[in-house]
DRENDO-1510 file (C-alpha; in Angstrom, 1 decimal, always signed):
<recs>
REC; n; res; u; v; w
REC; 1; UNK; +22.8; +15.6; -30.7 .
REC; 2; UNK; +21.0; +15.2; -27.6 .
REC; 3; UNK; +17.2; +14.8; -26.9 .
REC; 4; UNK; +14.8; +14.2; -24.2 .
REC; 5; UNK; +14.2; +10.2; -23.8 .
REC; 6; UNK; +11.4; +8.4; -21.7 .
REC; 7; UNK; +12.2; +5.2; -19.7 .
REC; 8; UNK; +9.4; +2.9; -18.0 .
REC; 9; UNK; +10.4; +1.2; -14.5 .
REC; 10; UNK; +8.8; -1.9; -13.6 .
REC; 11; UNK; +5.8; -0.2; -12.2 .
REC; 12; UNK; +5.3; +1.1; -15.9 .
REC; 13; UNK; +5.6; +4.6; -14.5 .
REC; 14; UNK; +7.4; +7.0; -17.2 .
REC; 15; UNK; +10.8; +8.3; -15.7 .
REC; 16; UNK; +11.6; +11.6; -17.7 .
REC; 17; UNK; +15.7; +12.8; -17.1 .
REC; 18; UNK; +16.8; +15.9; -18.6 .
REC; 19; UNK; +18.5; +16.3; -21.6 .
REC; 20; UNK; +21.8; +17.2; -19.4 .
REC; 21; UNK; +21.2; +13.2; -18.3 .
REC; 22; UNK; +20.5; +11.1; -21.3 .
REC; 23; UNK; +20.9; +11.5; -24.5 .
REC; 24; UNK; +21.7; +9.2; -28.2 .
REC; 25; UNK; +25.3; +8.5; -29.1 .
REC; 26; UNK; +27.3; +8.6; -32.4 .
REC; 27; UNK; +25.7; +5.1; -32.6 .
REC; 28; UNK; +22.1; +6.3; -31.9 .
REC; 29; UNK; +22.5; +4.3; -28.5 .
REC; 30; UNK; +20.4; +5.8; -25.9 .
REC; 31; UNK; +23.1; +6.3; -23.0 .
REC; 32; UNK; +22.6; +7.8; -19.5 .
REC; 33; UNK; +25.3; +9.8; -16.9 .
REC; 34; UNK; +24.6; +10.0; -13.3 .
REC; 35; UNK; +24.6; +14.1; -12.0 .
REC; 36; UNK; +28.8; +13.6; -12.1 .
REC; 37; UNK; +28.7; +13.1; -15.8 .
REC; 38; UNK; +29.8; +9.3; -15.3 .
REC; 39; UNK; +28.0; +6.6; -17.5 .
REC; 40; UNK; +25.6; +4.3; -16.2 .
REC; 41; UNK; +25.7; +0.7; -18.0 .
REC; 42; UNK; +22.4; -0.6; -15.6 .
REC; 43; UNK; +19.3; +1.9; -16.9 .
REC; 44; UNK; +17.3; -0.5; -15.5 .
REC; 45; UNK; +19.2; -1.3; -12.0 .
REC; 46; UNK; +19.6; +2.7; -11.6 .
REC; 47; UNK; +16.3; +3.6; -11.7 .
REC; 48; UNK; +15.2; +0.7; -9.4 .
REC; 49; UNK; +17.7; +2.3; -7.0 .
REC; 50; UNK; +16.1; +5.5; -7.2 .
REC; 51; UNK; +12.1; +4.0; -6.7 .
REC; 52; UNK; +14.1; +2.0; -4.1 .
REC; 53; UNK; +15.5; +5.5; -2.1 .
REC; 54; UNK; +11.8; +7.0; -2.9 .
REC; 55; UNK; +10.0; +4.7; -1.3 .
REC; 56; UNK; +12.8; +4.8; +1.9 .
REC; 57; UNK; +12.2; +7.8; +2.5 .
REC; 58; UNK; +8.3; +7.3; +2.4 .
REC; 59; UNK; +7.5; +5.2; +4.7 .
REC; 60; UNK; +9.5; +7.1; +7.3 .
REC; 61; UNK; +7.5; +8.7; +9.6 .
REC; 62; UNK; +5.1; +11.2; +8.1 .
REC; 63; UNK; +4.3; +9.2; +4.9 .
REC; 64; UNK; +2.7; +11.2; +2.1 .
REC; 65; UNK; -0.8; +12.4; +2.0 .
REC; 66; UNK; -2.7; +9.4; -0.7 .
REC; 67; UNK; -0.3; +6.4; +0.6 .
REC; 68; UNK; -2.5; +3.6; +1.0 .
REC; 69; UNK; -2.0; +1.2; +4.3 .
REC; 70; UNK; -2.9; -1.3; +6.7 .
REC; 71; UNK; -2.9; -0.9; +10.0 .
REC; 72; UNK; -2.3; -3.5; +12.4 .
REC; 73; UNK; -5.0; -5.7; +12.2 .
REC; 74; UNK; -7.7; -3.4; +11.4 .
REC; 75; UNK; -9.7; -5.1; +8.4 .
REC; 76; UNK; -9.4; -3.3; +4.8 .
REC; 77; UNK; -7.0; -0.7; +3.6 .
REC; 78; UNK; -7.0; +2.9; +4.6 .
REC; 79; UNK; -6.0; +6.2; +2.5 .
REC; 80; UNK; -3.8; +8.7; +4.7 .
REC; 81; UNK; -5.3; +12.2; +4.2 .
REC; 82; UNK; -3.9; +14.1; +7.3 .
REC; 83; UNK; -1.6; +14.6; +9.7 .
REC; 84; UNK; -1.1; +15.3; +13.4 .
REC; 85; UNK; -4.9; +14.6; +14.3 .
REC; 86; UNK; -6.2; +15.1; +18.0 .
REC; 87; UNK; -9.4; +13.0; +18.9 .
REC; 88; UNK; -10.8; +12.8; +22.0 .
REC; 89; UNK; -7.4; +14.8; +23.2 .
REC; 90; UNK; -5.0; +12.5; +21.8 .
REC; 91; UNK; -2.6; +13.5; +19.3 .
REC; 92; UNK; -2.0; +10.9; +16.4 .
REC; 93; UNK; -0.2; +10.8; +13.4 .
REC; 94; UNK; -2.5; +10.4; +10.7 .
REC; 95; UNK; -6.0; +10.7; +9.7 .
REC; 96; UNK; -7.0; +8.6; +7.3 .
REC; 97; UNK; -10.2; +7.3; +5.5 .
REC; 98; UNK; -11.5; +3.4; +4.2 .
REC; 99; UNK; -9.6; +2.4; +0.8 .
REC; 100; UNK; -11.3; +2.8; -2.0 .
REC; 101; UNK; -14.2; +4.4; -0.2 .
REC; 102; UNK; -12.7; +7.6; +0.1 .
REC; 103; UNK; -14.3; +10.5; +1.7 .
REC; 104; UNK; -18.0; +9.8; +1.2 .
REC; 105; UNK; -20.9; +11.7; +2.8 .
REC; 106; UNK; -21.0; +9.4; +5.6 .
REC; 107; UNK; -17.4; +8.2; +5.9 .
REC; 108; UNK; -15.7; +7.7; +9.3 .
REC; 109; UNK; -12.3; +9.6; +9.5 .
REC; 110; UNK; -9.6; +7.3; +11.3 .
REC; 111; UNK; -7.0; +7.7; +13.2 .
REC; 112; UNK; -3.7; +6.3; +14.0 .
REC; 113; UNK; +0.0; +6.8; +14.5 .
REC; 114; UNK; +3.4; +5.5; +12.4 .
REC; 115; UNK; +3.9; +2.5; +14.4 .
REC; 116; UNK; +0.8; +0.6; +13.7 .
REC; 117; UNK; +1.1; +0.9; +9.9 .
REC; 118; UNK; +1.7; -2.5; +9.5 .
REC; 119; UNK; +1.8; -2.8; +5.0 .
REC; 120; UNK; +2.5; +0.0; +2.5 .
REC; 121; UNK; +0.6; -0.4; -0.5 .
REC; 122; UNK; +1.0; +2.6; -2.2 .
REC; 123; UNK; +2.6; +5.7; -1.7 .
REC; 124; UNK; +1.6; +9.3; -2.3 .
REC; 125; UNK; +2.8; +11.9; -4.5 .
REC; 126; UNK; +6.4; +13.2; -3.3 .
REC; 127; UNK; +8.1; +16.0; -4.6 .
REC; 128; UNK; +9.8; +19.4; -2.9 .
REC; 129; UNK; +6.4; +20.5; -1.1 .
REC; 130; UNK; +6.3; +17.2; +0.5 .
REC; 131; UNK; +9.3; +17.3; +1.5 .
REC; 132; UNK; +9.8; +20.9; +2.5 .
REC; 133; UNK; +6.6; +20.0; +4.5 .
REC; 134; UNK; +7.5; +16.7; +6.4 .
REC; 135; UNK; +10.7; +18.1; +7.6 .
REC; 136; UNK; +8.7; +21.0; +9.4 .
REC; 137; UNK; +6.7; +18.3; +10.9 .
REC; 138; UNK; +10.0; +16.3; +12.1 .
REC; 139; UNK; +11.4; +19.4; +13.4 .
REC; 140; UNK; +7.7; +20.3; +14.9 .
REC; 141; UNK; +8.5; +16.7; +16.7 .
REC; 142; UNK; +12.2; +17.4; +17.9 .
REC; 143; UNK; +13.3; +14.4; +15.1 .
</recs>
């Protein structure tokens, strides 16, 4: 019988695979399959992997809107909100605002490009929208 099974990571995030992905043996063992139906003995190890190829891809160019940052040695954190900016009649990457600050009443919108992010502290919300998106900002570029 197979049923829907949660899985924490490390970052105590819950991980939720279909039912076509993990599922209880004869033994009431939780086991999981990979998308070719082969069994993976590492739960743990596999889903580090897949945080691992998330966060790759993030912190290419065009990180996603919320990622949290440092930039070069600007003091304090900042919280990416935009893209593709133009101040003063330059074009940067990102706009961004003061972590944990936010968007106040009075709150200075700053600007800067991929190669001066200098940490990644957290990273934004992916998922197919993202993704769809970035790409027709990397094709926008020529990338």
């Amino acid at each position: 019988m197979r049923e829907e099974v949660d899985f924490v990571n490390d970052e105590t995030q819950t991980l939720k695979s279909s039912a076509e992905n993990i599922y209880n043996d004869d033994l009431g063992n939780s086991v999981l399959k990979d998308e070719n139906g082969i069994l993976i003995e590492n739960v743990k190890e596999y889903f580090a992997q897949k945080s691992e190829n998330r966060v790759g891809q993030a912190i290419k160019k065009y990180t996603p809107i919320g990622s949290v940052v440092r930039v070069n040695e600007k003091i304090g954190l900042y919280m990416i909100i935009g893209y593709k900016c133009c101040q003063d009649g330059t074009l940067f990457d990102y706009s961004a605002v003061k972590y944990p600050e936010g968007a106040t009443n009075n709150a200075v919108t700053y600007v800067f490009n991929h190669n001066e992010i200098t940490e990644f502290h957290h990273i934004g919300m992916q998922n197919g929208i993202q993704k769809a998106y970035k790409e027709k900002l990397l094709q926008e570029d020529g990338v």
